[in-house]
MIBA-712257 format. One record per residue (C-alpha): x, y, z. Coordinates in steps of 0.2 Angstrom, whole numbers, padded with zeros to 4 digits, always signed. Layout:
<sites>
XYZ ...
</sites>
This chain:
<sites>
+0000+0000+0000 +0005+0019-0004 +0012+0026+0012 +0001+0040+0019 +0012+0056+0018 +0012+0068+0028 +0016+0088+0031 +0016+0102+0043 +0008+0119+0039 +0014+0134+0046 -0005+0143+0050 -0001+0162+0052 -0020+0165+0052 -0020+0174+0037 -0027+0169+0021 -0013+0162+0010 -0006+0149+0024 -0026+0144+0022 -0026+0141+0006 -0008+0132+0005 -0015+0121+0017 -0030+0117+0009 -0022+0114-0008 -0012+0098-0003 -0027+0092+0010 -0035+0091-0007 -0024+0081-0014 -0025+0066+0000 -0010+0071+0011 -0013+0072+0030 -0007+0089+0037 -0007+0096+0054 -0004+0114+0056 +0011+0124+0069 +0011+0140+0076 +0024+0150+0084 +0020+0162+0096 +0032+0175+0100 +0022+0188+0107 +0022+0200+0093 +0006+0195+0085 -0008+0209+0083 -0023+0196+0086 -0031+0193+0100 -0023+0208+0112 -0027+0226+0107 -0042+0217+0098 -0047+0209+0114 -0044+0224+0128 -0050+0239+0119 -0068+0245+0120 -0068+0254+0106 -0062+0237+0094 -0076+0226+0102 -0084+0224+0086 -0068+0215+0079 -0069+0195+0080 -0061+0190+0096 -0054+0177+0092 -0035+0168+0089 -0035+0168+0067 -0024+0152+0069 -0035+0142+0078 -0049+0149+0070 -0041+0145+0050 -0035+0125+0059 -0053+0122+0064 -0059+0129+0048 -0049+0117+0042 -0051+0101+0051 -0034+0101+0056 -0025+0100+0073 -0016+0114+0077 +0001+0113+0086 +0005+0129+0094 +0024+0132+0100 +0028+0147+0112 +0047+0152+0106 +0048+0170+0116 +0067+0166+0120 +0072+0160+0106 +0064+0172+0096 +0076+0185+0106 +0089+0184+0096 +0079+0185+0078 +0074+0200+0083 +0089+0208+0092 +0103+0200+0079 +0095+0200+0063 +0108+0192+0050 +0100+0199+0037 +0092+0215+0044 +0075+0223+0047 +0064+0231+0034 +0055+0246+0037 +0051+0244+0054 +0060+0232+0068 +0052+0218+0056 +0067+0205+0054 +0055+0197+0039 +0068+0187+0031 +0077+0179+0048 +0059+0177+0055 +0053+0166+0040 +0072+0155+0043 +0069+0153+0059 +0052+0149+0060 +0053+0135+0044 +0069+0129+0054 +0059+0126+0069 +0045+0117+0057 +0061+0107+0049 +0065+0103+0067 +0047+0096+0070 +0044+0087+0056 +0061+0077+0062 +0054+0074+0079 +0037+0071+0074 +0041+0059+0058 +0033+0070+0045 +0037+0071+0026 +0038+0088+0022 +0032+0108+0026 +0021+0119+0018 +0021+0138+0018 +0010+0151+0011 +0023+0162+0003 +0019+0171-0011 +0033+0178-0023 +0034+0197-0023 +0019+0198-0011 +0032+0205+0003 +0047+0217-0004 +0060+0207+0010 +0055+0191+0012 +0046+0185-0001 +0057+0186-0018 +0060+0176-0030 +0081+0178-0025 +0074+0175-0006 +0065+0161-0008 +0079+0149-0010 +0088+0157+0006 +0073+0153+0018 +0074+0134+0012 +0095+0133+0014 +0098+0143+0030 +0082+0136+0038 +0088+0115+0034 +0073+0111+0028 +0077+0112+0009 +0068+0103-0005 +0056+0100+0009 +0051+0116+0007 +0034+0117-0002 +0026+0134-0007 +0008+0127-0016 +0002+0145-0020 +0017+0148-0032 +0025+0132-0033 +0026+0133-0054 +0036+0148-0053 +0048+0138-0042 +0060+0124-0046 +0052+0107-0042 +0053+0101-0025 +0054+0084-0015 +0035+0083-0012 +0031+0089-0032 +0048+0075-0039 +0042+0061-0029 +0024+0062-0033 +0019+0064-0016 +0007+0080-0023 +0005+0084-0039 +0011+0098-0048 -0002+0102-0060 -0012+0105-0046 -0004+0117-0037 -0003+0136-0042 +0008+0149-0049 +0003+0165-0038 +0012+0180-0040 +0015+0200-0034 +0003+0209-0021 -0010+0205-0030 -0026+0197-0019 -0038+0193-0034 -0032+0174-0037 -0032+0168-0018 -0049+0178-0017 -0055+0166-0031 -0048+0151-0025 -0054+0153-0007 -0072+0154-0016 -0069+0139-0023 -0064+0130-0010 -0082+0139+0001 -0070+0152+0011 -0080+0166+0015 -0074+0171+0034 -0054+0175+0034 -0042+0187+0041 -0040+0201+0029 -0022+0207+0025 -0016+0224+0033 +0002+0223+0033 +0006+0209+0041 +0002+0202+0057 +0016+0205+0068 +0018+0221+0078 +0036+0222+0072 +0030+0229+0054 +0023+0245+0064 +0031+0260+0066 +0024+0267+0081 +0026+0250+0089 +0044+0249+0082 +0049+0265+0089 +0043+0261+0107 +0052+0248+0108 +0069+0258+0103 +0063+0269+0117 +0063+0256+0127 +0081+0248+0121 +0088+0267+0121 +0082+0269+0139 +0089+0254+0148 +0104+0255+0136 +0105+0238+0130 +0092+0229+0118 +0082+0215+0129 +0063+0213+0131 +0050+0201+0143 +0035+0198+0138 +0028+0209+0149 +0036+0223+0139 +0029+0219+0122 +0013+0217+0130 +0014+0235+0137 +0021+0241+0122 +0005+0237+0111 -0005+0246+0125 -0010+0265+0132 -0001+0282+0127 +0017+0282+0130 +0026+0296+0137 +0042+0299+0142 +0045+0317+0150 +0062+0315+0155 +0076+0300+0149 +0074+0292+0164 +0055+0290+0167 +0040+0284+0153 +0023+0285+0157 +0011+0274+0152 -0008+0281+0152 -0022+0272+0148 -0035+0278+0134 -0052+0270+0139 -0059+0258+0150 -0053+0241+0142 -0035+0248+0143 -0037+0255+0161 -0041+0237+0167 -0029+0228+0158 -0016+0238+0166 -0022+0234+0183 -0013+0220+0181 +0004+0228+0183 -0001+0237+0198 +0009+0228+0210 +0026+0231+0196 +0027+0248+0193 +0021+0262+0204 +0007+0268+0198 -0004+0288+0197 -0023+0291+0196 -0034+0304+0200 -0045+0306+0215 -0055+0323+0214 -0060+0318+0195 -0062+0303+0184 -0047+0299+0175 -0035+0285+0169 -0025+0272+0176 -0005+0279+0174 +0011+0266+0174 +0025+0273+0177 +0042+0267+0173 +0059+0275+0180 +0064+0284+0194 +0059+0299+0201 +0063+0313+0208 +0052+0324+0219 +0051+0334+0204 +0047+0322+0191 +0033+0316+0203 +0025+0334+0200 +0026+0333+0182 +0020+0318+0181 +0005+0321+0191 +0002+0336+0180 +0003+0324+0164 -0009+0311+0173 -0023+0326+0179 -0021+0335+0160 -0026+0316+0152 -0042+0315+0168 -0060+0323+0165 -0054+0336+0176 -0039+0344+0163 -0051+0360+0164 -0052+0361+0182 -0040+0374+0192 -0032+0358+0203 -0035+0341+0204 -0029+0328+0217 -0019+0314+0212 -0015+0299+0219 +0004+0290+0218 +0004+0271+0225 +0023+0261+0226 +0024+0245+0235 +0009+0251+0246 +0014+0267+0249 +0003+0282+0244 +0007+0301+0241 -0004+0314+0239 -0004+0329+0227 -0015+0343+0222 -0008+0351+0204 -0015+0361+0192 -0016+0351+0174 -0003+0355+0160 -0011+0363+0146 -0007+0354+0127 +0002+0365+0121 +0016+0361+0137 +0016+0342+0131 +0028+0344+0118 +0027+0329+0102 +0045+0325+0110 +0037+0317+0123 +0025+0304+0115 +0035+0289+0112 
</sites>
C-alpha cells in the first residue's frame, strides 16, 4: 500500500497559509498545522482589551483557520528563542524592527526541526513571490529553504510553478499540476480560490500580522532599548508596548496612560510592578510609570496624569501616587497641550 504522507503547515491566520493548506489536504496528504507564538502578533490583544475594537472578532485567526480546516493545530511558544531573531538579525530589518527574512528562517527551521521529531514528510508555507518586498522574492525564496535546513522539503503550493520542483512535487507525493503559480501583491487569485474552496470568513491582510511591521510600535520599543541602554525585552514589555499612550518626559521615566476603560483594566494587572498615578478629585486613567523619580518628576507627572483626567479644565486636581503600598498625595493644576511637547510621546 501507498504510504500516507504527511506535512506540517505553518498557520499564520491569514489567508494564504489557508489556502496552501487546503491545496495539498485536497490532494490526499494528512497535514497538521504549527504556530509559533512569539508575542508580537496583533490578534487577540489590542483586539481583545480595547472597547472601542469590540466589534472585531475575538478570536485567535490560527486556531480559527485550523478548525476551519479540520486540522489540529500545534502551537509552539518560542519567546526566547525568538530574542535573538529579533535583536541580531543576520540579514536585517525592513521598514520597521520587522526582521522578515530571519523570521521566516527561523520559523521554517523550527518546522524542519518538528517534522524530524514528529516523523513527518515535508512543510508547507503560504509564501507568495513578490507579495512582501523582504521576504518573499524570487532571490529569497531559495535562502529561507538553505539557511532554515529544511530544503527541498520546502513546499510553497500558492506559487510552486514559478519555483524549481521540490521533494514533495519529484516524488509524486502531490501533484504539480495542481498546485498554483501566484504571484505579486495581487489578492484577486487567492480571493478566487478561497471561493472555490467555500471560504467566506478569513483574516484580511493589513500589513502583516506582527507588531514588528509597525512604526509606532517599532519605535517604542527603541525607546525602550535606548532607555535601559541595552536591547532586551520580557513579555511583559511587548505586552505594554501594544497598550496606552506612552510618554516619556524625562530619559529616565516613561509613562504609560491608559486611553479607555478596556485599557485601564488591563493595566491593573501591573499594579503591583510599577508604581502607579490616578486621580482622586475627578475621573481619570490608570497611569504606569516606569523610571525613577525625583520629587520633581513626581510633580510633572502628576500634571501629565490630571491633563489626560476629566478634570484637565479644572484649576487643581488631586492625584493619587501608590509604590509597593505606599501612597502620596498631590494637588496640581493640569498641564495645558500645548506644554506636552510631540518629544514626549514615544
Amino acid at each position: 500500500m501507498t504510504k500516507q504522507r504527511k506535512a506540517v503547515s505553518l498557520i499564520s491566520g491569514g489567508l494564504d497559509s489557508m489556502l496552501a493548506t487546503k491545496a495539498v489536504m485536497e490532494q490526499g496528504v494528512h497535514v497538521e498545522g504549527i504556530n509559533f507564538f512569539t508575542g508580537f502578533c496583533v490578534e487577540g490583544h489590542t483586539h481583545a482589551i480595547r472597547k472601542k475594537d469590540k466589534a472585531k472578532p475575538k478570536r485567535n485567526n490560527s486556531l480559527w483557520v485550523a478548525e476551519q480546516l479540520g486540522i489540529k493545530l500545534h502551537i509552539v511558544d518560542v519567546i526566547e528563542e525568538y530574542k535573538n531573531v529579533l535583536i541580531n538579525p543576520k540579514h536585517g530589518y525592513g521598514a520597521n524592527l520587522n526582521p522578515c527574512l530571519d523570521c521566516k528562517v527561523f520559523m521554517v527551521q523550527k518546522a524542519q526541526q518538528w517534522i524530524q521529531e514528529n516523523d513527518f514528510d515535508f512543510i508547507i508555507t503560504g509564501e507568495v513571490i513578490g507579495q512582501r518586498p523582504m521576504s518573499q522574492r524570487k532571490d529569497t525564496m531559495p535562502v529561507i529553504a538553505r539557511e532554515s535546513g529544511a530544503n527541498e522539503r520546502l513546499l510553497r503550493p500558492l506559487c510552486a510553478k514559478n519555483l524549481p520542483e521540490t521533494l514533495p512535487e519529484k516524488e509524486g507525493w502531490v501533484n504539480r499540476e495542481e498546485l498554483y503559480d501566484f504571484s505579486g501583491r495581487t489578492r484577486k487569485p487567492q480571493m478566487a480560490l478561497a471561493e472555490k474552496y467555500g471560504f467566506t470568513d478569513y483574516a484580511q491582510p493589513a500589513g502583516g500580522c506582527c507588531f514588528l511591521t509597525d512604526k509606532s510600535y517599532s519605535n517604542k520599543l527603541v525607546d525602550l532599548w535606548t532607555a535601559r541602554g541595552k536591547k532586551e525585552y520580557e513579555l511583559d514589555d511587548v505586552m505594554l508596548l501594544k497598550v496606552g499612550r506612552h510618554l516619556r518626559p524625562q530619559p529616565h521615566f516613561k509613562m504609560i496612560i491608559a486611553r479607555e476603560e478596556g485599557e485601564n483594566n488591563f493595566l491593573q494587572g501591573y499594579k503591583n510592578i510599577f508604581r502607579t498615578m490616578t486621580t482622586v478629585s475627578h475621573p481619570g486613567p490608570l497611569v504606569l510609570i516606569d523610571g525613577v523619580l525625583s520629587e520633581e518628576d513626581s510633580l510633572l507627572a502628576a500634571k501629565i496624569t490630571a491633563r489626560y483626567s476629566q478634570g484637565r479644565e479644572a484649576e487643581q486636581v488631586e492625584v493619587k501616587m501608590m509604590q509597593q503600598g505606599e501612597e502620596k498625595q498631590f494637588l496640581v493644576k493640569p498641564l495645558l497641550s500645548t506644554e506636552i511637547p510631540k518629544e514626549w510621546h514615544v
